[in-house]
C-alpha positions, 0 to 999 in steps of 0.5 A: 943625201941631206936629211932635214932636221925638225925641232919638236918642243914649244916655239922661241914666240908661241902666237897665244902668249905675248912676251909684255902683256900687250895680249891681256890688254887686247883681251880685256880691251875686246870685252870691254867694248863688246857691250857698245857694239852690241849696243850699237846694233841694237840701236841700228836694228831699232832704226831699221825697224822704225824705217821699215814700219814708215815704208810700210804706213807710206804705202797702205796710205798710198793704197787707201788714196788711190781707192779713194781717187778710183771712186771718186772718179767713178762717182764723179762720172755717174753724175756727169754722165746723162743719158740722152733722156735725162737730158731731154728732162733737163731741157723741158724743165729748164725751157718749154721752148720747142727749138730747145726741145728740137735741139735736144732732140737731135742731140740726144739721138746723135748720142745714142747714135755715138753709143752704138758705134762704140 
């Protein structure tokens, strides 16, 4: 039977103390530049910040447009949109003439009609 022999006692190349000083170097160096990459995710917070803000004003434009675009429309319709007796005012005041009124006549009673079966 072989028995295993264990050293107890401090290591040849302890991880924690580096033989020519190299460590203290990488330490210092670690805190010297600490303060640029702090800087630098200040400064990439600040333009994801500035970004997302722009995204936002875009999207309450758009919003603003297409309420303005619906009521626009919608006006826009009002006025276009004549009812068969308005248009029958509209042609005796543009000509007294009675095949115009005949003819709006019939034009007015096809849109009725085209109404109904809607």
């Amino acid at each position: 039977m072989e028995v295993e022999r264990i050293k107890i006692g401090e290591p040849d190349n302890p991880p924690n103390k580096p033989e020519d000083g190299s460590g203290s170097i990488n330490i210092l160096k670690t805190i010297a530049e600490q303060s640029s990459m702090l800087s630098n995710l200040a400064m990439s917070n600040l333009i994801n910040n500035n970004n997302r803000s722009q995204q936002n004003t875009l999207q309450n434009q758009s919003s603003i447009n297409q309420v303005f675009i619906s009521t626009t429309s919608n006006s826009v319709n009002l006025v276009n949109n004549l009812s068969p007796s308005e248009a029958r005012c509209a042609t005796d005041v543009t000509s007294n003439n009675e095949v115009a009124q005949s003819i709006a006549d019939l034009s007015a009673a096809l849109k009725v009609k085209q109404k109904d079966n809607k």
